[in-house]
C-alpha positions, -999 to +999 in steps of 0.1 A: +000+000+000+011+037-008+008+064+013-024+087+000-005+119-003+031+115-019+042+152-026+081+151-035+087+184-038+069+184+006+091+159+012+124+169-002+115+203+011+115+185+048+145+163+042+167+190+032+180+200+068+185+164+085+204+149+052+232+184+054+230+179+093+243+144+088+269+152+056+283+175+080+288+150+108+301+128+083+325+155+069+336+168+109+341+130+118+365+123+086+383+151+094+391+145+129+406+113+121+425+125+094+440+154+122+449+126+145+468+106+118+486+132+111+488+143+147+502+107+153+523+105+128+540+136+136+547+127+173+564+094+166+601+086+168+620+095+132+633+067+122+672+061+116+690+069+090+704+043+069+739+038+090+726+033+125+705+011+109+731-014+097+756-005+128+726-013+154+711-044+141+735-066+122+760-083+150+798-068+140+815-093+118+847-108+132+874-122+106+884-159+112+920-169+095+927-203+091+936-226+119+915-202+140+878-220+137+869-242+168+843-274+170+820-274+195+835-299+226+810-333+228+792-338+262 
């Protein structure tokens, strides 16, 4: 069944002030997230340049010469 008086232009008319109300709480929501990415983003440690990185992580190499290598003594 249909409602008995269907005026679009009425309707649209009435419909006009809740649909901007909620584009603009969509629009204020986006936007504060976007803020705090960037907000967190900007407060987080810089990362290392490409030096430290190799220096820090990778274990120093040590040269072995022959007649230097040990086994590991059984139990």
């Amino acid at each position: 069944m249909t409602p008995p008086d269907t005026n679009t232009k009425k309707q649209a008319r009435r419909h006009i002030g809740p649909l901007i109300g909620m584009a603009l709480a969509t629009l204020f929501g986006v936007a504060v997230i976007i803020y705090w990415l960037f907000e967190e983003s900007a407060e987080s440690d810089p990362p290392l340049p490409p030096a430290a990185e190799e220096t820090e992580l990778a274990p120093p190499r040590e040269t072995v010469e022959e007649g230097e290598i040990t086994r590991p003594e059984a139990d």
